[in-house]
C-alpha positions as CSV (number, residue, x, y, z in Angstrom):
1,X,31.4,-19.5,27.4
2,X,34.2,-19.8,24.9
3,X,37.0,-18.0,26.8
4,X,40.0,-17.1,24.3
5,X,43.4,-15.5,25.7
6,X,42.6,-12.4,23.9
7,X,39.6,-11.9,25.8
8,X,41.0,-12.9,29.4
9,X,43.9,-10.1,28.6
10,X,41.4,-7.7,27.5
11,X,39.5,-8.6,30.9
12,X,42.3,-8.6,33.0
13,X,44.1,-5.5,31.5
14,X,41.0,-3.3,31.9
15,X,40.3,-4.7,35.5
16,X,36.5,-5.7,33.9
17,X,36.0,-8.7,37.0
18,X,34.2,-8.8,39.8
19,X,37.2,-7.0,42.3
20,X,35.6,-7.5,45.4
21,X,36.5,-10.1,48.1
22,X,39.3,-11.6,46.1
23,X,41.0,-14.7,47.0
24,X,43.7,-16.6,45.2
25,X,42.6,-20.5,45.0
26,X,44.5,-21.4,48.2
27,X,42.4,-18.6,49.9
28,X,44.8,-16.0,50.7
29,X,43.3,-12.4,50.8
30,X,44.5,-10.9,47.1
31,X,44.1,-7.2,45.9
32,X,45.5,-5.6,42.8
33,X,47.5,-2.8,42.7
34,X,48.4,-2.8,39.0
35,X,47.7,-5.3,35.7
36,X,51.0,-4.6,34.7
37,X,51.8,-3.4,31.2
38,X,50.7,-5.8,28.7
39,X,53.4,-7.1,26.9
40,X,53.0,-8.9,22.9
41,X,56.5,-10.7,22.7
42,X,57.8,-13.4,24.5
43,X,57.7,-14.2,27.7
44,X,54.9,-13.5,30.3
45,X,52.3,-11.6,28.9
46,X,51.9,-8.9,31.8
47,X,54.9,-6.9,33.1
48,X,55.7,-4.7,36.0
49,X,52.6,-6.3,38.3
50,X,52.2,-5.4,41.7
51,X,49.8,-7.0,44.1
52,X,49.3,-8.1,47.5
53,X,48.7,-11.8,48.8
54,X,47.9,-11.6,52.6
55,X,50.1,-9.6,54.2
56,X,53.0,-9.7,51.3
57,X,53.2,-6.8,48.5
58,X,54.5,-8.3,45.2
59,X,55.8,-6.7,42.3
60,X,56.6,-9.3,39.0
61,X,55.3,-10.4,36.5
62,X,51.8,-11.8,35.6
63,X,50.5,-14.8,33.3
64,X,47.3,-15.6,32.0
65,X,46.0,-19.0,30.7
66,X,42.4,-20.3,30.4
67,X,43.3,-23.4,32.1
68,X,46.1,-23.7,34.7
69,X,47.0,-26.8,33.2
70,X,47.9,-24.5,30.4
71,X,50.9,-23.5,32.4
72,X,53.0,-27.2,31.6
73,X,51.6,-27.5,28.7
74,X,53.3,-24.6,27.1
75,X,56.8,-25.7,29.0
76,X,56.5,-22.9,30.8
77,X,58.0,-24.7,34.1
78,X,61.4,-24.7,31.9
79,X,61.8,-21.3,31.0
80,X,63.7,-19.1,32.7
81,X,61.6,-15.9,31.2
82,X,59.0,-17.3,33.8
83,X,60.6,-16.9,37.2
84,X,59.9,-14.1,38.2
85,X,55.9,-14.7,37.9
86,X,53.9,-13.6,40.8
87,X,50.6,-14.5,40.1
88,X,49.1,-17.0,37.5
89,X,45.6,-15.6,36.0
90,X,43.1,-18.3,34.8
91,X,40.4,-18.9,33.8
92,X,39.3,-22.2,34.8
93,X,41.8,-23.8,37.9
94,X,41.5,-27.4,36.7
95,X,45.3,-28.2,37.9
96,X,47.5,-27.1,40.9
97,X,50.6,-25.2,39.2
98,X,53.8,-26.2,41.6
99,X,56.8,-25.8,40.0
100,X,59.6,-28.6,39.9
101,X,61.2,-26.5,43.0
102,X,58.6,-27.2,44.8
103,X,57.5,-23.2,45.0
104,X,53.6,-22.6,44.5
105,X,52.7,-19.9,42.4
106,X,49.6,-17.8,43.2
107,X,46.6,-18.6,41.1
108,X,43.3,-16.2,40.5
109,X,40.4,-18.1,39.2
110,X,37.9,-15.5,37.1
111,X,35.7,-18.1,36.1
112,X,32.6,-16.6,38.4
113,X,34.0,-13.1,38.4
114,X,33.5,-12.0,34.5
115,X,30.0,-10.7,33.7
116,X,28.1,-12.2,31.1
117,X,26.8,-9.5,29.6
118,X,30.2,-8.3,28.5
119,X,31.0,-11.9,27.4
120,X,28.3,-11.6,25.1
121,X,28.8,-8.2,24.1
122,X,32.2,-9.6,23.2
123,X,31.1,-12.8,21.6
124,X,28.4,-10.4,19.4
125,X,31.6,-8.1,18.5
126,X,33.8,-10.9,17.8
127,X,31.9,-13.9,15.8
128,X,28.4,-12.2,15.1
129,X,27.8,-12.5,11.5
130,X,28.9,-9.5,10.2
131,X,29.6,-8.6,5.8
132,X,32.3,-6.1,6.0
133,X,33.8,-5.7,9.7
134,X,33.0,-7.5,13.1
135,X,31.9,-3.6,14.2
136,X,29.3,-2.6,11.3
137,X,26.6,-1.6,13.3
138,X,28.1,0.9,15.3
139,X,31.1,2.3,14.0
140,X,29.6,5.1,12.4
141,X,28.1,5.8,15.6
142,X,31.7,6.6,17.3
143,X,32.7,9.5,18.8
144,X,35.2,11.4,16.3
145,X,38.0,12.0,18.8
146,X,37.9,8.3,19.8
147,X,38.3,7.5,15.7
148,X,40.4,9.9,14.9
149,X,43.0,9.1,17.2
150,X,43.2,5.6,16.3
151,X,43.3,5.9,12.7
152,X,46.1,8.1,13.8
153,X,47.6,5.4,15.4
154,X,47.2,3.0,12.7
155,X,48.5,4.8,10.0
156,X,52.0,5.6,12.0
157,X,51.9,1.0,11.9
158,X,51.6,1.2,8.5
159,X,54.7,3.7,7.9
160,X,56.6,2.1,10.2
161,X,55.7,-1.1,8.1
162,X,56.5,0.5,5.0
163,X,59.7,2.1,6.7
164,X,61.2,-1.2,7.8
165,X,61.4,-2.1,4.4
166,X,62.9,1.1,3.3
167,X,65.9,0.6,5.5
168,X,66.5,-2.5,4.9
169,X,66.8,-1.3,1.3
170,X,69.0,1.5,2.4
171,X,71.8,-0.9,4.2
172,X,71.8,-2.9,0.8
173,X,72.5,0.7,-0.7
174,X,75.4,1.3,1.4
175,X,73.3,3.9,2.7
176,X,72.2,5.6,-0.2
177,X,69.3,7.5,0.0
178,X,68.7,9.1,-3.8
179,X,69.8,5.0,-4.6
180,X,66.8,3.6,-2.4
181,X,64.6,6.3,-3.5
182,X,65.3,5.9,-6.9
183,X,64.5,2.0,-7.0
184,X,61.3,2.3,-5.2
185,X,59.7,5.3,-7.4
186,X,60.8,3.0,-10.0
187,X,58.5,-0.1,-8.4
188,X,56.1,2.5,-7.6
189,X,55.9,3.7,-11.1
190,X,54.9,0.2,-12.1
191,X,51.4,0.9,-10.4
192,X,51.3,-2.7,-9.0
193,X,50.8,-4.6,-12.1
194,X,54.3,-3.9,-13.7
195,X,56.2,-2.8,-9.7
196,X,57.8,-5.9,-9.8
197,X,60.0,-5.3,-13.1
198,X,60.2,-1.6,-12.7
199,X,61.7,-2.5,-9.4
200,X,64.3,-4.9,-11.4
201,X,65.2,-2.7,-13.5
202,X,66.2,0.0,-11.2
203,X,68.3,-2.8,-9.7
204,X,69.6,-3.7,-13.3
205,X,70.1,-0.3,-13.9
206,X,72.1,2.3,-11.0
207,X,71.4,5.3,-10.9
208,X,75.1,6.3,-11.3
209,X,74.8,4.9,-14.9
210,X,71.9,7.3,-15.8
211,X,73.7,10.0,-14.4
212,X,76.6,9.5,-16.8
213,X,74.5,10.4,-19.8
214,X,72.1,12.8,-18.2
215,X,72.6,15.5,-21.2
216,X,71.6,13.0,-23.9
217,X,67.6,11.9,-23.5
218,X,67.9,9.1,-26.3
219,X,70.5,7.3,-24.4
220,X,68.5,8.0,-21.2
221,X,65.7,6.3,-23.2
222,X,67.7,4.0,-25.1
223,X,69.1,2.5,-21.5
224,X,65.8,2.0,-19.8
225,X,63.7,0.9,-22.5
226,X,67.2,-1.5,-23.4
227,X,67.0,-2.7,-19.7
228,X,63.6,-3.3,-19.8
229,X,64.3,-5.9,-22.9
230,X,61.8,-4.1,-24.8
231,X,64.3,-3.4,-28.0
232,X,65.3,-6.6,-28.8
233,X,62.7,-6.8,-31.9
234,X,62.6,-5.9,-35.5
235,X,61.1,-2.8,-35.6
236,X,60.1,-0.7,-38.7
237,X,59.7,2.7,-37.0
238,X,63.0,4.8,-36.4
239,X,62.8,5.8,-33.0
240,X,62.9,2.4,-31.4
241,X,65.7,1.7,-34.0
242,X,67.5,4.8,-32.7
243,X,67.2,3.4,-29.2
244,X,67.9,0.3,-30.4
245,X,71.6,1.4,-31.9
246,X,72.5,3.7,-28.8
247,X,71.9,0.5,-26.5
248,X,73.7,-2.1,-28.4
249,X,76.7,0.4,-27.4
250,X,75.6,1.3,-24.0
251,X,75.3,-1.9,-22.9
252,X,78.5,-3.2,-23.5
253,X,80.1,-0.2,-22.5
254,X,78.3,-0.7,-19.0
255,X,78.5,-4.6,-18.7
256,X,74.7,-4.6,-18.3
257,X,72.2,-7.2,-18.8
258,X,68.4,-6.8,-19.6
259,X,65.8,-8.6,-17.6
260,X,63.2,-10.5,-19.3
261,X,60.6,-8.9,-21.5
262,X,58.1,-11.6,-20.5
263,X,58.0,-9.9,-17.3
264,X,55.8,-6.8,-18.3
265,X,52.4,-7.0,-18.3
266,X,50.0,-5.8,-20.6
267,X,46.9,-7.5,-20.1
268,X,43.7,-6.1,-18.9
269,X,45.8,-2.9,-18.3
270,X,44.4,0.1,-19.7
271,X,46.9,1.5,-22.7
272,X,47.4,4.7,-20.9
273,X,48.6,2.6,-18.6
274,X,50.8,0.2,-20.4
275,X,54.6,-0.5,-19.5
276,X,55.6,1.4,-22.7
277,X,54.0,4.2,-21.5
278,X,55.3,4.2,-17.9
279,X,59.1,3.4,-19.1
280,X,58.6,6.5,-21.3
281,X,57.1,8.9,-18.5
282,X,60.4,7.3,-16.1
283,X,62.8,8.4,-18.8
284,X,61.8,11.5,-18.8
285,X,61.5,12.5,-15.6
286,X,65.3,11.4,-15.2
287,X,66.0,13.5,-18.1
288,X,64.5,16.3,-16.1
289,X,65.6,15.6,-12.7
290,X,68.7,15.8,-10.7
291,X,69.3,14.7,-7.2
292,X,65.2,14.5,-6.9
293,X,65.0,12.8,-3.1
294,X,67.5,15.8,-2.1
295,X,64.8,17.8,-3.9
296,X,62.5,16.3,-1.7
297,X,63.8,17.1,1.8
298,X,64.2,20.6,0.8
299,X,60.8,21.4,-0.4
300,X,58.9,22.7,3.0
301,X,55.9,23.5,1.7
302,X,53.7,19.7,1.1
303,X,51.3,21.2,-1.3
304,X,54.1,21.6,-4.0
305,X,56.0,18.2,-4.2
306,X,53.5,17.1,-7.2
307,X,55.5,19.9,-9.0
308,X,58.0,17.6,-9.2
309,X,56.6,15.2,-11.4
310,X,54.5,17.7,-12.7
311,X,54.7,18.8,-16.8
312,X,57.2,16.3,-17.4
313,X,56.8,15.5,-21.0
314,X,57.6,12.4,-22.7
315,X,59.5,11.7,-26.4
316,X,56.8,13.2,-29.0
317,X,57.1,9.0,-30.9
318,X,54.5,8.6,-27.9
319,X,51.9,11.0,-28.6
320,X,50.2,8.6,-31.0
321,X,51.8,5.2,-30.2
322,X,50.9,3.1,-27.1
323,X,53.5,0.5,-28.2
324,X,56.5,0.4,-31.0
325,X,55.3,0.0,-34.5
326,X,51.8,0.9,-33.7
327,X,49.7,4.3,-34.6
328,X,47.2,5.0,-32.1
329,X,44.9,8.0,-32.1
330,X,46.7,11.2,-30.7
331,X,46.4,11.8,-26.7
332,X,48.7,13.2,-23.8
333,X,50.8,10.5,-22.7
334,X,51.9,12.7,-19.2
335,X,51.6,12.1,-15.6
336,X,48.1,12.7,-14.9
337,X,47.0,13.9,-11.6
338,X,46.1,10.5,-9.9
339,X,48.7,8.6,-11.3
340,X,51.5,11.7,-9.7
341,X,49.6,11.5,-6.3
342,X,50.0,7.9,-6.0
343,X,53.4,8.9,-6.4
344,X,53.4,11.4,-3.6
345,X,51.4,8.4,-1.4
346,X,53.6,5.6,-1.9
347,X,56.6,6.9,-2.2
348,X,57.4,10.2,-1.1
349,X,55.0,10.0,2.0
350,X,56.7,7.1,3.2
351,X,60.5,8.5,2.4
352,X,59.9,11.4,4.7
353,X,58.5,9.1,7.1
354,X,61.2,7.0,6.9
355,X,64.2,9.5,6.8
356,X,62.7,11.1,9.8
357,X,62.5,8.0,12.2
358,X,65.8,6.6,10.9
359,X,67.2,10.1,11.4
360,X,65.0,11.1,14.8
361,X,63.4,14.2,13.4
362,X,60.5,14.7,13.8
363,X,60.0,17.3,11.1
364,X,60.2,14.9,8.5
365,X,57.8,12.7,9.8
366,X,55.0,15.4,10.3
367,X,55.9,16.5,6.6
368,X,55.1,13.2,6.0
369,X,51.9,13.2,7.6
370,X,51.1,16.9,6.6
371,X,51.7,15.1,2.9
372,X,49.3,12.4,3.3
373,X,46.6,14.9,4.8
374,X,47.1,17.4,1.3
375,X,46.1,14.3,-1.0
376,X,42.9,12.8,-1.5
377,X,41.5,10.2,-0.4
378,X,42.0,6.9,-2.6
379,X,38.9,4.8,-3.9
380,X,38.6,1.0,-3.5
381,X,36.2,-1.0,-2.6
382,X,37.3,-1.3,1.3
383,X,37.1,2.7,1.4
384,X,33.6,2.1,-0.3
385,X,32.3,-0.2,2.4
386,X,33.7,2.3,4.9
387,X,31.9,4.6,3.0
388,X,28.9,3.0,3.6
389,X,29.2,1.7,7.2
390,X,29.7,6.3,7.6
391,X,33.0,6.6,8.3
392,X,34.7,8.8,5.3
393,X,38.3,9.0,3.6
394,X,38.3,12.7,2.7
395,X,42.3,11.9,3.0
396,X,44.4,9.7,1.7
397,X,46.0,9.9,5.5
398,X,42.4,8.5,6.7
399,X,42.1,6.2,3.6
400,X,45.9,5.0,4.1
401,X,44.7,4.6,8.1
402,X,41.2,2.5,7.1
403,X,43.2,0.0,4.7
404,X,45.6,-0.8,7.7
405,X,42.7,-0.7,9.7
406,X,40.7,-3.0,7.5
407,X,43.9,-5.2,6.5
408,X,45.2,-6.4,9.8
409,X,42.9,-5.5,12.6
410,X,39.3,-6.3,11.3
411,X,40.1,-9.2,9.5
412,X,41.8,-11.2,11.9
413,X,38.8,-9.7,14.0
414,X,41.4,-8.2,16.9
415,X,38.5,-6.0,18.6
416,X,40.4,-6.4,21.4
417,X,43.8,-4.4,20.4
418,X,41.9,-1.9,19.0
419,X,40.7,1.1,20.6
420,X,37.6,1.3,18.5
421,X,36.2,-2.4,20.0
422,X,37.3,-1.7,23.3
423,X,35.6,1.8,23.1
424,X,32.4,0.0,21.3
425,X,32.1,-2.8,24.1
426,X,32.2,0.1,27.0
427,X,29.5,1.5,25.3
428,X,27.1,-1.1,24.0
C-alpha cells in the first residue's frame, strides 16, 4: 500500500480500523475513548486524546507517522510541543520510540487493522486518472444537503481569504474604510488585465484629492486620466487637451506623480473594454458618488446595490472614441450589466464580508452572502466542467464556492479535508 499522512489521519480521525482487541506494540490492552480534535498547525497533529492503556486512562495529545522511525527524524524528541504525547499512531513500527529521558511512549501499529477495500477506494479517489477532478464519476451523484453545505463552507475560506487582504489594507489606511474601498473598486474596475494599475493609481491618487474638486467633472477627469499618464501626448482633439491643461495645474498643486503609461494594457482586450474606457466609466462614477462604501452599509435591501453603479454616464467625447484622437462608430460606453455585477462580486460582496467579521456582526456578513446569492452565476471554463460533471452555478455564491472548491481542494487532490471525498468514500 502507499500509506500517506493524510490518509492515516483520515483513518484515525474517523475511527475507520479494525477496533477490536487492541494492543499497543508492547502488548498492553488499549481502547479509545476519543481521536482528539485534529489539529493543521504545529505541533502534534491530534489534540485533547483520551485513551486507556491497561488499567491507566490518559488524556494528551496524539501523533501519527507512517513509520515510528518517523518520530527522530522529524526532531520531534527535541521539541517541547511534543511532551505531552500519549500515544504514537503508526503505521508501520519499524523502530522502538524511547525518548532521551528514558520514558517509552505508547505505540499503535495499524498496519493489519485498515481494510483494503477502503485503501483502494482511497487510492481510486486519490490518483485514479481522472480529466477535471479526482471525484468525476460521482459527484453529481451527491446528496444535495451533503454539497450544499460544503460549498457553504468553502465559500466562507474564500471570503475570509479575500478579507485577510482587506484588512491588511485597512491598517495601511489608518483605518479607513471609504479609503480601502475606494482602492480596491479601483483594481477591481481594471477587470484583471488593467487591476494592477487601476490599483496604483488609486494609491497615486487619494481619495481626499478627488474629493476636493468633486463639483468640477473635467478636473475629476483631468486628475485620473493625468494619473493614469494617459495625457502626456500631442493630441489634436480638444477634450484630451482640456484635460491635458487642467492637470498640468492640478498636478503641481497636489505634488502628484503619474505612474507609467506602459502599464495599461490594451492588447487582446475587447475596446469596450479598454483602459480608456474604464478610466472614463471610474471618473464618472466619482463625479456621481459621495461617501459610496457608507452608501453601501446602509442599503438593506441586496437586490438594489447595482443601483449604485447603475446609469452612470460617461463624458459624451466617448460615445464615438475608444481612445483619444480616434473616431469610432457610435455605441454606449456605460456599465453594462456584467461588468457592474462583477462589481457587486468582487468588491462589494467581499466589503460586507469583511466589515462584518472585522466588526463581529453578523448582519453584514449574511448581507454579504444574501449578495452573492442575488447575482448570477459566473461562466468559465471550471464552472463549465462542473457543468458537465452535474453540479450547477445558478449563483455566483455556488460559482464563487466551486472555484475555491476547484482551486485549492481538487487540485492538490485533498479528498480527505473535504466533506465531499469523505462522504464519496463512505459511500462507494
Amino acid at each position: 500500500m502507499l500509506i500517506t499522512e493524510d490518509f492515516l489521519h483520515y483513518v484515525w480521525k474517523f475511527r475507520l480500523f479494525e477496533r477490536s482487541a487492541l494492543q499497543t506494540t508492547d502488548g498492553d490492552e488499549l481502547e479509545i475513548f476519543s481521536a482528539g480534535l485534529h489539529n493543521t498547525d504545529s505541533g502534534p497533529d491530534f489534540h485533547n486524546g483520551r485513551i486507556r492503556i491497561a488499567e491507566t486512562t490518559w488524556a494528551g495529545n496524539i501523533e501519527l507517522h507512517i513509520n515510528s522511525s518517523d518520530w527522530q527524524k522529524h526532531n520531534h524528541t527535541n521539541d517541547y510541543a511534543y511532551s505531552n504525547v500519549i500515544l504514537h499512531v503508526v503505521y508501520r513500527d519499524d523502530a522502538p520510540l524511547v525518548l532521551a529521558n528514558g520514558r517509552r511512549i505508547p505505540t499503535l501499529e495499524l498496519k493489519d487493522r485498515i481494510p483494503e477495500e477502503l485503501y483502494l477506494r482511497y487510492h481510486n479517489l486519490v490518483y485514479g486518472e481522472k480529466t477535471i477532478i479526482p471525484c468525476e464519476s460521482s459527484i453529481g451523484k451527491l446528496d444535495d444537503f451533503t454539497l450544499r453545505t460544503w460549498l457553504t463552507r468553502v465559500l466562507i475560506e474564500r471570503l475570509e481569504k479575500k478579507s485577510a487582504a482587506v484588512i491588511a489594507a485597512l491598517e495601511v489606511n489608518r483605518g479607513d474604510w471609504e479609503e480601502t474601498f475606494y482602492q480596491f473598486l479601483a483594481a477591481n474596475f481594471g477587470f484583471k488585465t488593467n487591476a494592477l494599475p487601476f490599483e496604483l493609481l488609486a494609491r497615486s491618487l487619494p481619495q481626499n484629492i478627488l474629493a476636493k474638486n468633486k463639483n468640477n467633472p473635467l478636473q475629476i477627469e483631468a486628475l485620473i486620466f493625468g494619473q493614469a499618464g494617459m495625457l502626456e501626448d500631442d493630441f489634436a482633439d480638444d477634450y484630451p487637451n482640456q484635460l491635458k491643461q487642467e492637470y498640468a495645474f492640478l498636478h503641481k498643486k497636489y505634488n502628484l506623480t503619474p505612474i507609467e503609461k506602459h502599464l495599461w494594457k490594451f492588447m487582446r482586450l475587447r475596446p469596450q473594454n479598454f483602459p480608456t474606457i474604464r478610466l472614463a466609466q471610474f471618473a464618472a462614477l466619482i463625479v456621481a458618488s459621495n461617501h459610496l462604501f457608507s452608501k453601501v452599509l446602509d442599503i438593506r435591501d441586496v437586490k438594489t446595490l447595482g443601483e449604485l453603479f447603475d446609469g452612470i454616464k460617461v463624458n459624451a467625447y466617448w460615445d464615438d472614441r475608444y481612445r483619444f484622437d480616434k473616431i469610432s462608430k457610435p455605441l454606449g460606453k456605460n456599465l453594462g450589466a456584467a461588468s457592474i455585477n462583477i462589481l457587486l462580486l468582487n468588491t462589494l460582496a467581499v466589503f460586507l464580508f469583511s466589515y462584518g467579521k472585522h466588526h463581529q456582526q453578523q448582519y453584514y456578513i449574511d448581507r454579504s452572502l444574501k449578495l452573492l446569492e442575488s447575482l448570477p452565476g459566473e461562466q468559465n471554463q471550471i464552472i463549465a466542467d462542473f457543468n458537465l460533471l452535474g453540479v450547477k452555478a445558478v449563483t455566483a455564491f455556488e460559482s464563487q464556492a466551486l472555484l475555491e472548491l476547484k482551486n485549492y481542494y481538487c487540485n492538490y487532490k485533498k479528498c480527505l479535508q473535504c466533506s465531499i471525498g469523505n462522504k464519496i468514500l463512505k459511500l462507494a
